[in-house]
N, C-alpha and C positions, 0 to 999 in steps of 0.2 A: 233633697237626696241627690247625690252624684250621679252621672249619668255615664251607662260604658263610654262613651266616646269620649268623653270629661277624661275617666280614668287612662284612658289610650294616650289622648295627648300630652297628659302627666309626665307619663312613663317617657314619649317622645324626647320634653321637654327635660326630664331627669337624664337621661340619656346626653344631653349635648352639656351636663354641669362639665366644671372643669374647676380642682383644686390647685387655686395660686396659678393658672397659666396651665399648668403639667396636663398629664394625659386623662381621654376623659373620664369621669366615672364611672365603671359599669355596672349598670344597674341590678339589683336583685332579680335574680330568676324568680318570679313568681309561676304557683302551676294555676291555670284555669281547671278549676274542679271540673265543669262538664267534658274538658276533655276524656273523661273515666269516664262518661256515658260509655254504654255496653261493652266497656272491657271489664277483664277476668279481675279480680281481687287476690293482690301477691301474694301467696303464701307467706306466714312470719315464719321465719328460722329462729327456734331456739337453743341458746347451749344447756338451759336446764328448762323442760319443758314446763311451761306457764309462770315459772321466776326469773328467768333472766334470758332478752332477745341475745341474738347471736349478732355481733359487731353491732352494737349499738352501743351508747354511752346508758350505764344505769347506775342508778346512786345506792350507796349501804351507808345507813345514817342512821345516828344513836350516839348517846350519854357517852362520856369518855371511859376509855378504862369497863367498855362491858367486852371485847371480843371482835372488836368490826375488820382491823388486823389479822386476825387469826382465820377467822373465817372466808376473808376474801386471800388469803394466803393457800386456805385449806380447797379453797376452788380453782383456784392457780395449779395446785399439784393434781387434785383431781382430774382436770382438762386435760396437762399434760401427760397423765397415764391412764385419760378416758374412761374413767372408777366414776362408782355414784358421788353422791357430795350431800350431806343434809338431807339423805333420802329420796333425792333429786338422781334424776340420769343426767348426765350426760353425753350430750346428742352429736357432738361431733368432737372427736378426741383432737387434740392439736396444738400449737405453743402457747405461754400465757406471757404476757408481761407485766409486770408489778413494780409501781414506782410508789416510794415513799419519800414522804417530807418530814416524817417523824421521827422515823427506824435508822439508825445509822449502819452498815453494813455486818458488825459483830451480832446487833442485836438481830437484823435477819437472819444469820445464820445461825442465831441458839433459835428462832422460830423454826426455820426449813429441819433443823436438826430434832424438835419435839413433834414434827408432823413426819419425819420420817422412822422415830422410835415408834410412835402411836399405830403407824399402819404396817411396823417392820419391814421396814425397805430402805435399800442404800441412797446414798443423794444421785447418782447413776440414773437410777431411777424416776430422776423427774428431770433429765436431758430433754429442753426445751423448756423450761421455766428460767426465766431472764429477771433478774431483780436489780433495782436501779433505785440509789439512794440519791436524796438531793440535800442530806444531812453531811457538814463538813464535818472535819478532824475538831475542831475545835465545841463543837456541838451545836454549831449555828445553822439554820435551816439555811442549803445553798437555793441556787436561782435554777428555777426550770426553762423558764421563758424570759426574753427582754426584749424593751420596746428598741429599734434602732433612732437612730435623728429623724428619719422619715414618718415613724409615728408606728414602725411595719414587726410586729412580733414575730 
């Protein structure tokens, strides 16, 4: 078994790598769990209470072609005009953003346009909803992200 001091000097030693000469590594922040000894437990934030934390990365995943679009569209408008959502509250009203790699910018706006017939409301109405296509002209999925020479996205 590894021994803390074992694992200290690790860290020491991972601390001084250096890739190709460049500058050093830095190492992963690790937390020491007992630092929580007798402190308080953070409160979770949620934007829909017990479905989805607040600023956190959460997944909506299923078969193609059932709705995953829509409903994460329908929570987007929701947010930004602080309305329930799937029966759900939500808990703190505010901007949404929504990028797709599927939808090309026509196709989100006959979506934004069937969520704002369904709940009758102008598109006015969901100022602060920011939608961002990474679908080009030609129908090709564009680039979200790229690696530089450096390796650095």
């Amino acid at each position: 078994m590894t021994t803390p001091e074992e694992i200290d000097r690790w860290f020491e030693r991972y601390a001084e790598l250096r890739v190709n000469g460049s500058q050093p590594i830095t190492p992963l922040p690790f937390i020491n769990v007992r630092d929580w000894q007798d402190k308080l437990v953070p409160q979770r934030r949620w934007l829909v209470p017990d479905r989805i934390p607040m600023a956190k990365v959460s997944l909506l995943t299923g078969d193609g072609a059932i709705g995953k679009t829509t409903v994460a569209m329908q929570l987007a408008a929701a947010t930004v005009r602080g309305t329930d959502w799937l029966g759900g509250v939500i808990n703190e009203k505010g901007p949404a953003m929504f990028i797709s790699s599927e939808e090309d910018a026509d196709e989100l706006h006959f979506r934004v346009n069937s969520i704002c017939t369904h709940f009758n409301i102008d598109c006015d109405t969901l100022d602060g909803l920011h939608l961002h296509s990474t679908v080009e002209d030609d129908g090709s999925s564009g680039v979200l992200a790229a690696v530089d020479r450096n390796g650095i996205v």
